[in-house]
N, C-alpha and C positions, 0 to 999 in steps of 0.2 A: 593393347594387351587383351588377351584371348578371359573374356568372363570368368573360365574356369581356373584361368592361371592365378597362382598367387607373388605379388611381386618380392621381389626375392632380399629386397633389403628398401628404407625409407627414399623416398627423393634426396637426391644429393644436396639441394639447396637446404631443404629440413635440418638433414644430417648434422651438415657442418655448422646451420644456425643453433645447433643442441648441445652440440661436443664444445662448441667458443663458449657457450652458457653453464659448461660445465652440468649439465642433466643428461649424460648419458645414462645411465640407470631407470630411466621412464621407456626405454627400448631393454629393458633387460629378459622379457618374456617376449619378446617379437617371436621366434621359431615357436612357440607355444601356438598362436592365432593361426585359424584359418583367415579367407581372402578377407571377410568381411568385419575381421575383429582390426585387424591390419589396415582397412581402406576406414573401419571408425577410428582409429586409432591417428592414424595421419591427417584427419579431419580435423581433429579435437588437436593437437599439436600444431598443426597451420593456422589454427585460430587463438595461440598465446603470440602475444606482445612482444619476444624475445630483445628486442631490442630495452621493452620498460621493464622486464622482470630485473635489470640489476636496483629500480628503484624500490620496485616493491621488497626486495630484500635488503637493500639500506633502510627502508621502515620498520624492517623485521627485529633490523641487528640496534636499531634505535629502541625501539621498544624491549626488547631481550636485553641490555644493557642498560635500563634505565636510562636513558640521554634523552627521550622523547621529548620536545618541545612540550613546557608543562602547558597547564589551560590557560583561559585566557581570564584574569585577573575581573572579577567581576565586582568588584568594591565598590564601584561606580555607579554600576547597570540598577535598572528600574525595570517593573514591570511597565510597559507603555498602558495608555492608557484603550480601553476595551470599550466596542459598542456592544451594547448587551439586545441579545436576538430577543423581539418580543415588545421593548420595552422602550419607552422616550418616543420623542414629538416627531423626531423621523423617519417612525417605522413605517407608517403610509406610503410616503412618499418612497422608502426603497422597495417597500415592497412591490409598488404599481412599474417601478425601473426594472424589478428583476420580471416579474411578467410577462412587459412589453420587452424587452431581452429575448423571453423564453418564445413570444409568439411570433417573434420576427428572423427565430433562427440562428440567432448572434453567438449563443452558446453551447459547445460540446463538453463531452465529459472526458476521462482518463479513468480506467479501472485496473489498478493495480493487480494480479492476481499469480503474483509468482510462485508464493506458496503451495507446499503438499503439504495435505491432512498427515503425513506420518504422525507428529506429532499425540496427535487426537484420536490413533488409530485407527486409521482407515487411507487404502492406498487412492491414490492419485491428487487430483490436487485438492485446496482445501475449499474451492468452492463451492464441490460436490456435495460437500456435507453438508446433512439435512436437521434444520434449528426451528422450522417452522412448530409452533405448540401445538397446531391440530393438522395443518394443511400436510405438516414432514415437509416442506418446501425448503430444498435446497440453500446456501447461500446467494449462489447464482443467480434460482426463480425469483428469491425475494429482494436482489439488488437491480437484476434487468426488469424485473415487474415495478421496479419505482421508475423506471423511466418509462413504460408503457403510462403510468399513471398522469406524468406531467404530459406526455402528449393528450393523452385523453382531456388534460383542463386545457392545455394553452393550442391544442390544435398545431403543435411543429412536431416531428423527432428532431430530438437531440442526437446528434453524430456521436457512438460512443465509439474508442478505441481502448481494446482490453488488452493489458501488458500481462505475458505470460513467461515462463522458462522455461528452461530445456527439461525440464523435470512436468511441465503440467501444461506445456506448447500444444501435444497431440491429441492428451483427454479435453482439454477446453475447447477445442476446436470439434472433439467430436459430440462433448454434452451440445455444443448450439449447435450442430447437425440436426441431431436424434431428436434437440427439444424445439426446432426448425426458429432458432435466435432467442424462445420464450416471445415470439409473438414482435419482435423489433425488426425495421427491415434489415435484411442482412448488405442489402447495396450502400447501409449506413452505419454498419461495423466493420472496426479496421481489426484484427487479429494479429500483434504483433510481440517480438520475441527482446527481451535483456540479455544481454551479455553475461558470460560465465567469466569469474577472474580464480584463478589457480588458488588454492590452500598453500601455504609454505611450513614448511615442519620450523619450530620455534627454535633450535638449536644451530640448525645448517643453515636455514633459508632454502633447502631443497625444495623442488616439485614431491606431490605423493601421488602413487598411484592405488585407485581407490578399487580397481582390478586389473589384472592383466594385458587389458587393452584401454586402458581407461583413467584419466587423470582425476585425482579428488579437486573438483573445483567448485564452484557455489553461486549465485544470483548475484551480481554486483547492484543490489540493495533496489530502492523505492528512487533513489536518485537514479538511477541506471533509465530511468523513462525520460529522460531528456535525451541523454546522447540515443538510446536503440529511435524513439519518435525521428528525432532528426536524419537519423541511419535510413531509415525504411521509407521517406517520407512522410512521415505522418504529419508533422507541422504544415507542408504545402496542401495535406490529404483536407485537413481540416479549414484551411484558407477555403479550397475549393467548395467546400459546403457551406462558405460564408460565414463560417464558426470568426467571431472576433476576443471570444474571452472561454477559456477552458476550467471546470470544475475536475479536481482529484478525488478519487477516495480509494481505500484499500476494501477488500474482499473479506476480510472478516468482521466487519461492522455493520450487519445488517440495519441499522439505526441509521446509518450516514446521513446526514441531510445536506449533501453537497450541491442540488437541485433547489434549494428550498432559496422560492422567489423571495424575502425578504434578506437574505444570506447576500444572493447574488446584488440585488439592490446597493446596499451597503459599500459592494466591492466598485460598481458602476457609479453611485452617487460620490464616492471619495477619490475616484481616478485614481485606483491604486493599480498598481502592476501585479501586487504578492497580496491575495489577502487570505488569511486563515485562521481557522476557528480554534476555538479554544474552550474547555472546560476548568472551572475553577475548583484546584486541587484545596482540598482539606486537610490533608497529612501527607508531611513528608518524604514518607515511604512509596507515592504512586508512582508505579512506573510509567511516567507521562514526561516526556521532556517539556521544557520552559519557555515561554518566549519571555526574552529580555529586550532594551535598548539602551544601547549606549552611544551618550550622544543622540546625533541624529542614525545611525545605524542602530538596524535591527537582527535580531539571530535566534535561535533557537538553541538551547542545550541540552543535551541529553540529560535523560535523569541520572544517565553514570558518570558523568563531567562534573555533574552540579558537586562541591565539596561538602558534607553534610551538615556543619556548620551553618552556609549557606543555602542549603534547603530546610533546614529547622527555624530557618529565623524568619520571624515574625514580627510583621507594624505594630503599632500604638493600638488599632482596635482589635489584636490578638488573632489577625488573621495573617495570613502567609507570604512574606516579601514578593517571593516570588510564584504565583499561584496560577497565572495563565498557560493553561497544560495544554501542551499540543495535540490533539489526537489526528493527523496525518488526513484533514478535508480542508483542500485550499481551493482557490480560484488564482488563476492567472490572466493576465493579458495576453495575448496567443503571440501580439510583436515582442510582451518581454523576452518570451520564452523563445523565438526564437533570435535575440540579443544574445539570451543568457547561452542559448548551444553552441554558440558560436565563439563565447567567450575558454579558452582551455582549462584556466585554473578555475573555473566554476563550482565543481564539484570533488574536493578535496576526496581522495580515500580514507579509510574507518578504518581502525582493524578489531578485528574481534576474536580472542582468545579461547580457541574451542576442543573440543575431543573428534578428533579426526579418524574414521577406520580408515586403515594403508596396509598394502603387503609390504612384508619385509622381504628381506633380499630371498627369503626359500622359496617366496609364494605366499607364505599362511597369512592369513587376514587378522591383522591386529585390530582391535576394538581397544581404544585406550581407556579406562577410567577415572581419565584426570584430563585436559585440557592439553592439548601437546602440539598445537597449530595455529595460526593464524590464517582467518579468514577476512576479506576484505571488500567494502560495501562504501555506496556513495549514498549521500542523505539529499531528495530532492528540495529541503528546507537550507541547504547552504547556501542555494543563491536569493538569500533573501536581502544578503547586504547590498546586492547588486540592483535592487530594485529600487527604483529614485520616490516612488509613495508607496507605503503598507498598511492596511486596516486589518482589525484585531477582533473579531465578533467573536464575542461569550455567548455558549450555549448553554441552557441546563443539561447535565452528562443525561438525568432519565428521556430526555429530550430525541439526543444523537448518537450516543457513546455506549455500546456494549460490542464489548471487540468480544473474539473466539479466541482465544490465547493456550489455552489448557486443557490437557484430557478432563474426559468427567472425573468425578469426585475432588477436584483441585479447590482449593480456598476459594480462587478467586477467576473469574474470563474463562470462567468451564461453559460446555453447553448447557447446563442446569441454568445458570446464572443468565448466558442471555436470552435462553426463551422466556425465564423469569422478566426481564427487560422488556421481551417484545409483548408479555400480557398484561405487564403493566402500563405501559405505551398505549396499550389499545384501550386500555378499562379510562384513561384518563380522557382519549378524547372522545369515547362514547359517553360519559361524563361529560363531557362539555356540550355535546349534541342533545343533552336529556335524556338518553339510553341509561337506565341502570342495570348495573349486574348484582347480580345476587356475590355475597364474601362465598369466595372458594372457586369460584365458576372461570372454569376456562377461555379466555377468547382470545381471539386474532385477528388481524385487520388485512382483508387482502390486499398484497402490496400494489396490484395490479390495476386495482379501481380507489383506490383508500391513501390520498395524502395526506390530509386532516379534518378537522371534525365540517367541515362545509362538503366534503362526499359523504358525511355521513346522516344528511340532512334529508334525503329522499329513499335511506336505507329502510328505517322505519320510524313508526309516530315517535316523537316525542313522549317520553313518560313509559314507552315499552320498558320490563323488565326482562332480561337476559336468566334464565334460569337452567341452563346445561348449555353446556359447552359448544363452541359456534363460529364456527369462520365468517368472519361478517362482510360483504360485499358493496360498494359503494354505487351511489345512481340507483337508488332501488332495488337491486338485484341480491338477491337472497339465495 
């Protein structure tokens, strides 16, 4: 077909896969589209499941009905027990494991980043956005400047692979362009895409379309990094760099310590498969989901699963039954993971209750202001039952934990609150180096020379006082 032509109606095999599914109305604006709305349009249609949308819509009419399979009866479950980072007679000994790990190459990472900034106002994705206190450094700068930082100690790159969407594929690809990787080799990033799964309107189980040419669909979640890795090869990508155990983290936690040798240790010295961190919640109300075990199985529950009952109750010494918060930095075995891809019922579907824009049948773009759809997500913590050993490492949250969650002015995970995190992060281990700051003084630790207080050893003397504000440089450098 002639470039300029436009085809005159969908591939026949589409067609008929649409009309059997009962979604003729996602071609109701076809004669609208020139070639190119029409040739994206039949892209994004060839890439639904037709064959599994009857189940995703048996989920729909499950949940729409109330019949959903209720949770799963936690009467039982315990918090497992947790090694706490920092602290006890083994921390040596993993630390010197996670090390010699990092300096022999054994470990890569996973960087979640499917998110856009909409949220926090600002377009493209949300790694772009800039939290640094003085530097204005990106999320990006300051998560691939922690891995320039562990090569600079242990002498390896880390193989990282950054999970993107269809929504932040093209700008992630072109910030490490522009910003030429933030200094990592690029022959040791993989750049690879998650799957989109369709919105269903909560009533019909219909498809929406979110324009003219274009279906409402969404990021099928942080689990979606198992199936797209296996999809694109990433698991063989990472064998081939000698990668034996993978660290996770997501993109809006500048804090991560997914890298941090004594972490990794921990996961090495216990011969776990599944190991992930955890901060111990205080109040009920965090939005942090749980790890429990029952039995010998382990899991993870949301914080909107947990019944509040059973997130209000509290031990004998008045702290929180259930208290080990997941905040989304694990480690795997790179053979679990690729067990677990292999395995189909792995990673269950979510669904999530949401406000969907869709045209209606004239065209006009509905924005709903109430919830009128189901959107559907994989959690990559469901394959945790699957995993034959798991270890539990407690972090302090001012340690690892300030996620980007919120526009500014927001209570709580706005960017006010985590550069607040990241000045306080730095004041503590210039504190521990013999650096004081003066109360009120700005500082930040560059992610890029600065893991912890031993780069900040030949920064400057001991007993220096910090009196105006200061990007502080690690190895001397100022």
């Amino acid at each position: 077909m002639n470039a300029t032509q436009q085809p005159t109606s969908p591939p026949p095999a589409l067609a008929a896969a649409i009309a059997r599914a009962g979604q003729g109305h996602v071609l109701r604006f076809w004669e609208r589209l020139d070639a190119s709305g029409r040739a994206g349009l039949v892209r994004q249609l060839e890439s639904i499941d037709w064959s599994g949308l009857p189940r995703l819509q048996a989920l729909v009419a499950e949940r729409r009905d109330g019949i959903a399979a209720a949770s799963d009866d936690l009467a039982d479950a315990v918090t497992p027990p947790c090694v706490r980072l920092g602290a006890g007679g083994d921390r040596d000994t993993a630390e010197r494991l996670g090390e010699q790990a990092l300096a022999a190459g054994r470990i890569g990472a996973v960087l979640v980043a499917g998110g856009q900034g909409s949220r926090l106002g600002c377009e493209g994705p949300k790694g772009l956005y800039r939290v640094g206190p003085i530097s204005d450094a990106s999320l990006f700068e300051l998560l691939l400047g922690g891995l320039l930082a562990v090569r600079r100690r242990h002498g390896r790159d880390v193989p990282l692979a950054i999970m993107t969407s269809a929504a932040t594929d093209a700008g992630t690809r072109a910030f490490l362009a522009a910003h030429e990787y933030c200094g990592l080799d690029p022959r040791l990033v993989l750049v690879f895409q998650q799957a989109e799964l369709p919105a269903l309107e909560a009533s019909s189980g219909d498809l929406l379309l979110d324009g003219p040419g274009r279906l409402a669909t969404a990021p099928d979640g942080h689990g979606g990094m198992l199936v797209a890795l296996r999809t694109c090869g990433g698991l063989e990508w990472f064998a081939r760099h000698g990668v034996e155990h993978v660290a996770t983290f997501q993109v809006d936690n500048p804090l991560a310590l997914p890298l941090h040798a004594e972490f990794l240790g921990h996961h090495l010295r216990s011969a776990a498969e599944f190991t992930t961190q955890v901060i111990r919640k205080q109040e009920p109300g965090e939005r942090v989901g749980v790890v429990v075990r029952r039995g010998d199985s382990h899991q993870v529950v949301e914080y909107s699963d947990l019944p509040p009952a059973l997130a209000a109750a509290r031990d004998a010494d008045g702290g929180l039954r259930f208290h080990a918060g997941s905040i989304a930095v694990h480690a795997f075995a790179l053979a679990f993971l690729e067990r677990a891809a292999a395995e189909p019922t792995a990673l269950p579907l979510h669904l999530a209750f949401k406000a969907v824009p869709f045209l209606d049948a004239a065209g006009d773009r509905i924005v709903p202001g109430r919830p009128n759809a189901f959107k559907f997500e994989r959690f990559i913590f469901d394959i945790m039952p699957l995993a034959r050993r798991i270890c539990v490492v407690e972090i302090e949250a001012a340690a690892g934990f300030a996620p980007l969650k919120n526009p500014p002015g927001a209570a709580a995970d706005a960017p006010e609150h985590v550069r607040a995190a990241l000045v306080a992060r730095a004041r503590t281990l210039l504190a521990r180096a013999g650096i004081d700051v003066a109360p009120g003084v700005t500082v930040e630790l560059d992610a890029a020379t600065v893991i912890d207080e031993r780069d900040l050893a030949g920064a400057m003397p001991a007993g220096t006082r910090i009196d105006e504000p200061r990007l502080v440089r690690g190895g001397g450098s100022r």
